[in-house]
C-alpha positions as CSV (number, residue, x, y, z in Angstrom):
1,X,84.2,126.4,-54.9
2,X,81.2,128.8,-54.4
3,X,78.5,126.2,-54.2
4,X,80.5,123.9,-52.0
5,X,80.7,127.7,-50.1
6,X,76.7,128.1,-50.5
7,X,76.0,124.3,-49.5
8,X,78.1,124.8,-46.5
9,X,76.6,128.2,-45.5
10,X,72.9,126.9,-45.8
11,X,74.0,123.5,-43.5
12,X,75.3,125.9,-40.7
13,X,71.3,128.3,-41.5
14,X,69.5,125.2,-41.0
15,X,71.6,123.7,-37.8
16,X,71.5,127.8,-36.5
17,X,67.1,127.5,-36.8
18,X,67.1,124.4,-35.2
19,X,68.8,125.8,-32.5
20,X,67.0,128.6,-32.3
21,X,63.8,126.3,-33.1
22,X,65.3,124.5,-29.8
23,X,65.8,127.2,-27.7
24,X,62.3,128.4,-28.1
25,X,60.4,125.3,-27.0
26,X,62.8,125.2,-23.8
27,X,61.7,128.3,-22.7
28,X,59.6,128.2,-19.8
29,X,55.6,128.5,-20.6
30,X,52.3,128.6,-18.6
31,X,49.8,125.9,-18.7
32,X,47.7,128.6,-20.6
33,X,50.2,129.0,-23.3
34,X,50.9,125.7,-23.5
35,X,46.9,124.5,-24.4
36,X,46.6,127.7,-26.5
37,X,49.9,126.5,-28.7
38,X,48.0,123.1,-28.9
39,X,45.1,124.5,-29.8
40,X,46.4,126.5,-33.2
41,X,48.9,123.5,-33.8
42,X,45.3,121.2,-33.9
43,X,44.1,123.1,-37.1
44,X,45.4,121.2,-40.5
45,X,48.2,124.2,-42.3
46,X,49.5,126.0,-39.3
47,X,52.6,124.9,-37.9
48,X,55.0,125.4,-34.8
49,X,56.0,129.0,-36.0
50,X,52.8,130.4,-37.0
51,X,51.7,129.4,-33.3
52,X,54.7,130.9,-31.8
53,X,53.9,134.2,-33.9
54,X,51.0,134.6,-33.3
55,X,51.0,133.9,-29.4
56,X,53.7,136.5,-29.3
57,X,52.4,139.1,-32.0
58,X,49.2,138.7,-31.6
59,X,47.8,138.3,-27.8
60,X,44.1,139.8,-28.7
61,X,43.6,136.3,-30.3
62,X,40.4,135.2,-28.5
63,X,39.6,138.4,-27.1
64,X,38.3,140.0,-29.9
65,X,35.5,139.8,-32.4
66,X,36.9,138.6,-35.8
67,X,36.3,141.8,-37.5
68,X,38.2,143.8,-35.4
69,X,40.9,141.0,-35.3
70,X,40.9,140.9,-39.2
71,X,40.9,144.7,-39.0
72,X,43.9,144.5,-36.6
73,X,46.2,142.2,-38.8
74,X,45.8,144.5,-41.6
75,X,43.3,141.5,-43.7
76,X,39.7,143.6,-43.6
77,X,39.2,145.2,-46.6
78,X,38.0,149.3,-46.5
79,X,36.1,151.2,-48.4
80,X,36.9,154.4,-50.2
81,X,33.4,155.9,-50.9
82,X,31.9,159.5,-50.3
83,X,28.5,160.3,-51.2
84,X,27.6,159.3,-54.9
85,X,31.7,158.1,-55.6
86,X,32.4,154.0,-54.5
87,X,35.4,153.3,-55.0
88,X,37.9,149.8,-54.6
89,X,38.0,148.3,-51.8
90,X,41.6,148.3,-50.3
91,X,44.0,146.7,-47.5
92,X,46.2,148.9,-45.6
93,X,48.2,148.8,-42.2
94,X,48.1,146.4,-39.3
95,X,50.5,144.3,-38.4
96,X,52.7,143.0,-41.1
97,X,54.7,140.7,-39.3
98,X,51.4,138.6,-38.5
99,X,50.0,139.4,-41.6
100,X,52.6,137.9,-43.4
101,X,53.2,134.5,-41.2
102,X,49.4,134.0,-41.8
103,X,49.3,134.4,-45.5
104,X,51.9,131.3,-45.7
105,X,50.0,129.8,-43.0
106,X,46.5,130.6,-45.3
107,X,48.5,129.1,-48.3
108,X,49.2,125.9,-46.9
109,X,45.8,125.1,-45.5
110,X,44.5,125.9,-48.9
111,X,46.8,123.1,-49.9
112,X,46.3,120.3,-46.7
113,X,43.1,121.4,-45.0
114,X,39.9,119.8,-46.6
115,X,37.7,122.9,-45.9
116,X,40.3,125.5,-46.8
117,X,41.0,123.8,-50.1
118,X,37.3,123.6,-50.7
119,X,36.6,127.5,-50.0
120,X,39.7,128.5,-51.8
121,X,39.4,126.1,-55.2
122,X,35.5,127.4,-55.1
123,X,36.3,131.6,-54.9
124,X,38.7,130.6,-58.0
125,X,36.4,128.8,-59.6
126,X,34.6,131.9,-59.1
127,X,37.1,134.2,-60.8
128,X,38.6,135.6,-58.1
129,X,42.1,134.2,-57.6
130,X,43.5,137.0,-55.5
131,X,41.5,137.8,-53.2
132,X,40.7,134.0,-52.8
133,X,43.8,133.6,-50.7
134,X,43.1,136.5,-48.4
135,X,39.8,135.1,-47.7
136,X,41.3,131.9,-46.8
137,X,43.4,134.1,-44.3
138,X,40.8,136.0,-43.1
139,X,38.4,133.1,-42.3
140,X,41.9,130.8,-41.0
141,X,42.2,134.1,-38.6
142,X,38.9,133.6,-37.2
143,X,38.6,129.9,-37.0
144,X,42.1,130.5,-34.9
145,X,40.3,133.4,-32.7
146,X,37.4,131.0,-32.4
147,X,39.2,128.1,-31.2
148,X,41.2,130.1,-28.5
149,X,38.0,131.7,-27.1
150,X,35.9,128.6,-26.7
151,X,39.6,126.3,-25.9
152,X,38.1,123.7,-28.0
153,X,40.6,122.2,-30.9
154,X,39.9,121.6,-34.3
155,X,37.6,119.0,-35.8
156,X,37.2,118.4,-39.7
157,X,33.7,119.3,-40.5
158,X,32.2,115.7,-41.0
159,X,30.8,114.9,-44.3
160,X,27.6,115.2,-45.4
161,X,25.2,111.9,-45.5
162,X,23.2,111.9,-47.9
């Protein structure tokens, strides 16, 4: 009885987000918005909704130097050092909602995007399985600002001849 109860309730979550899925393409957008949506659909791991996040979270995309965009999401690391003292590098603030669409966005191009996987299996490789991901975001964030300021989509980097 419960799980026919579940089943049912998760039929009627996924018909509600296609509606809502629905409602959003309909609504009306400018020829601007339109390209830049193309544009961050173009690279391989970010979908529909990390487009539409972004666009609407996030309108300093191509109008800002990566750092400060990096900085602004809440993905540049800090330093907490006075005079002799370094300490750890840390993460704090920005905005979470963004933060968070582009982590899943950052895992699934270091799944399906050649040059993500290859950056990301190579800072493992390295020893550094945490802060492997977050690089993958931070450089997906500015391959994103860089494809909205020069309106160019993406192209796989070719492979080397040899």
């Amino acid at each position: 009885m419960i799980k026919r109860s579940l089943k049912a309730h998760i039929r009627w979550l996924d018909k509600e987000i296609g509606n809502v899925e629905t409602a959003i393409e309909k609504q009306p957008k400018t020829a601007e918005m339109q390209e830049t949506h193309a544009l961050l659909t173009s690279v391989p791991g970010v979908g529909n909704l990390t487009a539409w996040h972004l666009e609407a979270f996030l309108p300093e995309l191509g109008r800002c130097a990566h750092q400060s965009l990096a900085a602004l999401v809440g993905g540049a690391p800090f330093n907490h050092d006075s005079g002799k003292h370094q300490g750890e590098r840390f993460m704090q603030g920005g905005r979470a909602r963004v933060r968070r669409v582009l982590y899943m966005a950052a895992l699934s191009a270091a799944r399906c995007n050649e040059d993500m996987k290859t950056f990301y299996e190579r800072l493992r490789a390295a020893g550094k399985p945490i802060k492997a991901l977050i690089a993958v975001l931070r450089k997906l964030l500015s391959i994103l600002n860089s494809l909205v300021q020069r309106r160019s989509p993406w192209q796989e980097n070719p492979a080397p001849t040899t």
